[in-house]
N, C-alpha and C positions, 0 to 999 in steps of 0.2 A: 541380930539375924532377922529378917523378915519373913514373910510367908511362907506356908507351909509349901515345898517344892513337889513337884511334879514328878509322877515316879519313873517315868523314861529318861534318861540322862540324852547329852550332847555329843554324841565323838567328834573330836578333833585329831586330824589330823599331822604329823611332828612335820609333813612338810622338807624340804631340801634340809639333811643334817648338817650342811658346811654354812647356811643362810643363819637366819636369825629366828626362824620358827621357835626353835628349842627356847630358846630365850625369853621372848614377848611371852610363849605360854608360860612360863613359871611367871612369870610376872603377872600374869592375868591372873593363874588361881593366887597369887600373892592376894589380891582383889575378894576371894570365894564368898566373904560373909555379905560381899554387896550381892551376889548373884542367889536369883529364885530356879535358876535350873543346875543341877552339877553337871561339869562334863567330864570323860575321861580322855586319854591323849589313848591313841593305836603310834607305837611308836618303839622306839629300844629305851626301857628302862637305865637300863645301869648310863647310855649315855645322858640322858637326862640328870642323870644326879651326881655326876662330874660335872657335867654344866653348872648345875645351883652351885656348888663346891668350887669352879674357878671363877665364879660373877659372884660370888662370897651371899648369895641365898638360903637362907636356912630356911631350906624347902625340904619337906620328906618327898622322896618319892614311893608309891608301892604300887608292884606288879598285882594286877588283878587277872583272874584267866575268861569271866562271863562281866558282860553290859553291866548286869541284873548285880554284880558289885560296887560298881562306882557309887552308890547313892551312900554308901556305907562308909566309905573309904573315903569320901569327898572333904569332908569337915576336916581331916587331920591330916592328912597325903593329897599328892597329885596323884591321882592315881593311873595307871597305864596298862592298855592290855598289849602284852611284852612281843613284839616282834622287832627281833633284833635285826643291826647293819650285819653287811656280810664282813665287811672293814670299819677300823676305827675312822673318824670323824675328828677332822682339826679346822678348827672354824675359819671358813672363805678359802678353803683348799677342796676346788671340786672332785669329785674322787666316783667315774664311771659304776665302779662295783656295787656301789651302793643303789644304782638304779632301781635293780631288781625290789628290794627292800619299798622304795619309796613309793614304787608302782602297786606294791603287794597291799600300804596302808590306805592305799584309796579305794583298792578294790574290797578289801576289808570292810570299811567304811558305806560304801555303796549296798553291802552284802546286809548286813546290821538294818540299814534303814529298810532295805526291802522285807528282812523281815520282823520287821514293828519291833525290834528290839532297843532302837533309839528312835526319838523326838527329832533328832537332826543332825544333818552331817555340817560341821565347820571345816573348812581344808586351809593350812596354813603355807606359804606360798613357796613352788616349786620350781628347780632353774630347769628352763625348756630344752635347752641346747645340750643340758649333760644327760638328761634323761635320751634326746633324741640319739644322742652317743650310746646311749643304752639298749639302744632299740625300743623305743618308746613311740608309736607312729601317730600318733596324735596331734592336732596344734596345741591344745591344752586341757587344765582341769577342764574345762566347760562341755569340748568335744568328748573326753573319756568319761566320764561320770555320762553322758547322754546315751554312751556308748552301752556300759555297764550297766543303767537300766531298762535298753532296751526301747526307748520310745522313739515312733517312727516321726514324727515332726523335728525340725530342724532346733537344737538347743539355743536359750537366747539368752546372753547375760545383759543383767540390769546392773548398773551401778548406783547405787540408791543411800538419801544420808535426810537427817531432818529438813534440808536446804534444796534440795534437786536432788530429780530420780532419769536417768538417761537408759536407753536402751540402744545400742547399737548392730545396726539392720545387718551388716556385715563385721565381720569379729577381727582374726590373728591372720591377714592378708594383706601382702602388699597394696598400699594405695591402688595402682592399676589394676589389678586384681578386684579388689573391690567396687569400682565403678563398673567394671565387667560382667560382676555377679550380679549388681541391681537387677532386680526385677519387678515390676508390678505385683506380681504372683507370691515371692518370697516378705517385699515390705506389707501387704497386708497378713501374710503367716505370722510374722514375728511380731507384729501391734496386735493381731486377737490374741495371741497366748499372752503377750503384754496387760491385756484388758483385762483378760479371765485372772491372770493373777493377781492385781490390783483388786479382785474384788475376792479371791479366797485366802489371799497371805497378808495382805495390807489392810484390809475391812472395809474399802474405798465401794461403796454400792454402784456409783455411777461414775466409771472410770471416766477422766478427759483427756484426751492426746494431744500433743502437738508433733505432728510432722514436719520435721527439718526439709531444707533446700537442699540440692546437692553443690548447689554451685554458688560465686557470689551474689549477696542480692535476691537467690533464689532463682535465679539464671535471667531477671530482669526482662521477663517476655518474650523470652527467646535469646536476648540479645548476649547471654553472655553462659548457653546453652541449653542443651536440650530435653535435659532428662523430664525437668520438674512437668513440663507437660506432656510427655513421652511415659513418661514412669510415673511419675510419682501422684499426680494430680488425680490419674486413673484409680492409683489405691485408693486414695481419701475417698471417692464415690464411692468404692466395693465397702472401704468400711463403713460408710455411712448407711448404707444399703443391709448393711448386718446390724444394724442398730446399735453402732458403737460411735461414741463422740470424739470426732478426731475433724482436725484443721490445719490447715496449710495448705500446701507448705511455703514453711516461714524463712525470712532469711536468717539462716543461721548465725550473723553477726549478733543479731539484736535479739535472739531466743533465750536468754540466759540472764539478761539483768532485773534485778531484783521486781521490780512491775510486773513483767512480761512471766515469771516462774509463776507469779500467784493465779495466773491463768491454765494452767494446765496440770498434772498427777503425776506426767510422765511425757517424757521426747524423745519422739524415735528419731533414732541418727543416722545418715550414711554410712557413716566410716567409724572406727576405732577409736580416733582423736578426735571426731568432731563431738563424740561423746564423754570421753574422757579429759579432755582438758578443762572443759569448765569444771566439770564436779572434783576434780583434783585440784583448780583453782581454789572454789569456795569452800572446801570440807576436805583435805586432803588424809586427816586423822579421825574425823568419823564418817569418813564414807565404804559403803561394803560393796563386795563382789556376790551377785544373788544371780544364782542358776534359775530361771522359769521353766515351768512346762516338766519339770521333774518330779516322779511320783512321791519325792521325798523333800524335804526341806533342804538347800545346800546354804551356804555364804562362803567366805572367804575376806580375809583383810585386805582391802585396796592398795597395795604394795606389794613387790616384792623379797628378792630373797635377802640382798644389802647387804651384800659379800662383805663388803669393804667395810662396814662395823662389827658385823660379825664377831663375838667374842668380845669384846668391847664392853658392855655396860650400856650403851649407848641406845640402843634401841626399846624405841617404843611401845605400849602393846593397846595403846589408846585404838586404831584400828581393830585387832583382832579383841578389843573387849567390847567393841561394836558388834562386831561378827556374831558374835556368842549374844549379846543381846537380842540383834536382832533374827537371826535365829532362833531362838527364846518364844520370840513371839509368834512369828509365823507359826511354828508349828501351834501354837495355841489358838491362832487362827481357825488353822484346820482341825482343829481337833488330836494334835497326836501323841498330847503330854497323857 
């Protein structure tokens, strides 16, 4: 066992119950003596512990009813504060009713950290299309947790791992969609909350940006279009103008190999995949999902739900033991263990 822990725990959340959540996390606290923070799951107990019992885990699970028990319960149980499915749960069998439930352990989650009762939220990952089935109006984790706290700037997730940390200016929108919403206006919003968090969750004193191109080449002076000096050129002044270090924009072919990464903290992206493909290239199992701009610490495992292992054995929890670390830290960062 290592240091002495911190006395605010991590809630994690169980995340879609037909996906793989339930799984990776008992496999994570399988891990508990390497970790210096406990966390507990917001989730349905007793499914959890048919889980450990059909993936053959001699895992305890125990229902806890306050935060303020997990630290107790950590060492010998997973422990869980118990909010059950409305229906049983059969792994990679999506099952509408259970919406309710999933939606309830986020906003749970979200409720906890607002008030200083946990260190930080982890969310384990969630299928969009059954939830929206559920009446779920959200694009995703990132948009509702921004939601349920309340903050009026726009939410920005980072995908961040010891290899590259990406930020994408536009998020869960159609291609078209996205180069629609660029704006000058919006890519400097999402690099200052970029910056500021790179200097209160990361310890990084003097943040460096690199600005992506939107186009090939970075639209090659026009020749192959318009935005970069239309949009995006304008941002780099305003953040320069704000006293933040940001460059570009670069062509995004060549922003990502191995040279080119030790020049910068962080890359702001146009789009969803101009962000996420590299960092899924080079760290596809310890790369995290990190909410900025949120009053509380979030992550998430860079994966989804993996229906189709589900139940299996098969999945891994090397991402969500990312999550939980780095999680871990931040809030240590800020001050919130």
């Amino acid at each position: 066992m290592t240091a002495q822990r911190p006395l605010l725990p991590v809630a994690l959340t169980m995340g879609e119950p037909a996906g793989i959540g339930g799984e990776i996390t008992l496999k994570a606290w399988g891990q508990h003596t390497e970790m210096t923070t406990p966390f507990f799951v917001i989730g349905d107990a007793g499914h959890l512990q048919r889980l450990a019992g059909d993936l053959g885990l001699k895992i305890q699970v125990t229902a806890i009813d306050h935060a303020a028990e997990a630290a107790d319960v950590f060492n010998t149980a997973l422990p869980v504060l118990n909010q059950p499915l409305a229906s049983p749960s059969l792994a990679g069998k999506l099952n509408t009713d259970n919406g309710a439930a999933v939606m309830g352990w986020i906003e749970k989650a979200a409720g906890l950290a607002q008030a200083g009762k946990v260190s930080a939220v982890v969310t384990n990952p969630i299928h969009k299309k059954c939830l929206y089935d559920a009446g779920f109006t959200f694009p995703g984790h990132t948009e509702y947790l921004a939601a349920l706290s309340g903050i009026k700037t726009p939410p920005v997730m980072m995908l961040a791992s010891p290899k590259l940390r990406v930020v994408p200016v536009t998020i869960h929108v159609s291609l078209t969609a996205a180069i629609a919403a660029l704006s000058t206006e919006l890519i400097v919003t999402i690099a200052t909350i970029t910056a500021g968090a790179l200097k209160t969750d990361f310890g990084i004193k003097v943040p460096r940006l690199a600005i992506a191109g939107l186009n090939p080449h970075a639209g090659e002076g026009g020749a192959m279009g318009a935005e970069e000096a239309a949009i995006i050129t304008p941002a780099i002044a305003a953040l320069l103008a704000r006293g933040i270090d940001a460059t570009g924009p670069w062509p995004p072919d060549t922003l990502f190999h191995d040279a080119a990464r030790q020049g910068y903290d962080a890359a702001i992206c146009m789009y969803h995949d101009q962000a996420l493909i590299p960092i899924k290239t080079l760290d596809f199992d310890g790369a995290v999902n990190v909410t900025l701009g949120l009053p509380f610490v979030r992550t998430s495992p860079d994966h989804g739900t993996a229906l189709d292992i589900a139940g299996t054995g098969k999945a891994s929890a090397a991402s969500l033991l990312a999550a939980l670390e780095m999680a871990s830290n931040m809030a240590k960062q800020r001050g919130c263990t």
